[in-house]
C-alpha positions as CSV (number, residue, x, y, z in Angstrom):
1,X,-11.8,14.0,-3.0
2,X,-11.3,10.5,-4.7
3,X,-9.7,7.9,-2.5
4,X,-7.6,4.7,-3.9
5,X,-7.7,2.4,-1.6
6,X,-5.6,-1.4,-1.2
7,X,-6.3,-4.0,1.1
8,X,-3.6,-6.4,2.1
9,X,-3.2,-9.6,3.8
10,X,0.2,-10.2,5.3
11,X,1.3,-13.5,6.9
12,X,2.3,-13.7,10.3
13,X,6.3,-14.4,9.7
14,X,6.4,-11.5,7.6
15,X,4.3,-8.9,9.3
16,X,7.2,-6.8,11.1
17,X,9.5,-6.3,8.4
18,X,6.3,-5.4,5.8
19,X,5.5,-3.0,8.4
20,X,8.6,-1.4,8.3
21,X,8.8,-1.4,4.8
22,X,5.3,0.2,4.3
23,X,5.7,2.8,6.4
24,X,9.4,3.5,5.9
25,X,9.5,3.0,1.8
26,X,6.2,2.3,0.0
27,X,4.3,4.9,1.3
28,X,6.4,7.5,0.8
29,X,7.1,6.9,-2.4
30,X,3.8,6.5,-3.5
31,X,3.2,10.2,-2.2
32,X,6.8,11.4,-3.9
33,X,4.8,10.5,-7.3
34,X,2.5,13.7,-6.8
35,X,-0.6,12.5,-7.7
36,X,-2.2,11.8,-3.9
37,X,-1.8,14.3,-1.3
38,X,-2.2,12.2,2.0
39,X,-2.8,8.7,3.4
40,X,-4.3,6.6,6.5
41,X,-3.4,3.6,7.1
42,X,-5.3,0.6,8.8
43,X,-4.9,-2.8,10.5
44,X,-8.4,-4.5,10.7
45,X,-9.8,-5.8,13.4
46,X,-12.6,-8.1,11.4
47,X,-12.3,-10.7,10.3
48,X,-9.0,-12.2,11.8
49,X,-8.2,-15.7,11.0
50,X,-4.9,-17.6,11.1
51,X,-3.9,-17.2,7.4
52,X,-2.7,-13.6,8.2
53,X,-3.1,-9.7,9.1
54,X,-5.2,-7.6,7.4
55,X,-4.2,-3.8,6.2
56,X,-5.9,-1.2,4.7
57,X,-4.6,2.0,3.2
58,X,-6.2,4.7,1.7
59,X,-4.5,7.3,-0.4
60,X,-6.4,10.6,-1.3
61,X,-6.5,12.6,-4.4
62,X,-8.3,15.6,-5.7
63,X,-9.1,14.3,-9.2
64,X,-9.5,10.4,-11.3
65,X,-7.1,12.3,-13.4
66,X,-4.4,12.1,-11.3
67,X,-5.4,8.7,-9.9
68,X,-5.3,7.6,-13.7
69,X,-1.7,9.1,-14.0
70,X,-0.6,7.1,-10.9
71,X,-2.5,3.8,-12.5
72,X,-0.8,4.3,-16.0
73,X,2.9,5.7,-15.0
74,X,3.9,4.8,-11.7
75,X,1.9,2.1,-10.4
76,X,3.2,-1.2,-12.2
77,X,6.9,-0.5,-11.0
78,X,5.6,0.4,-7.4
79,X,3.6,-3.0,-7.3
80,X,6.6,-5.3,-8.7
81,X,8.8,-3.5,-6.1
82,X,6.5,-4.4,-3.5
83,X,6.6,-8.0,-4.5
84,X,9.9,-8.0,-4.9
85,X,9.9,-7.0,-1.2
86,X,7.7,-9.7,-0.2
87,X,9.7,-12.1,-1.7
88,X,12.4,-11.1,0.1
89,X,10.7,-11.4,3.3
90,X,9.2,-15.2,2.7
């Protein structure tokens, strides 16, 4: 099992509506690519500090292979979408 894992740190104004977004949109279409089979998602309690929320999520794979493909072909659009989101949200 090979785990990619992204850390985020989310202001407070904007920590709802990511929310929403990761767990409504992002996520799932990061699994519709095929190349991880499942996900966990955290908010951390350490460190907190006024600059933001911390989030950690974790998507599992059964092979680099796959984790490659997702790197190489779907990864850049998924990223710009995301800060396209964020954007948004500011």
């Amino acid at each position: 099992m090979w785990i990619y894992h992204v850390t985020v740190k989310i202001v407070p104004g904007i920590r709802e509506a990511w929310l929403h977004w990761m767990q409504h949109e992002h996520i799932q279409e990061v699994l519709a690519t095929g190349m991880f089979d499942s996900f966990q998602f955290f908010e951390l309690i350490e460190p907190q500090d006024e600059e933001g929320f911390t989030f950690s999520i974790q998507y599992c794979t059964t092979s680099q292979e796959r984790y490659q493909q997702y790197i190489e072909s779907f990864a850049p659009s998924l990223r710009q979408r995301g800060l396209n989101n964020l954007e948004t949200s500011l």
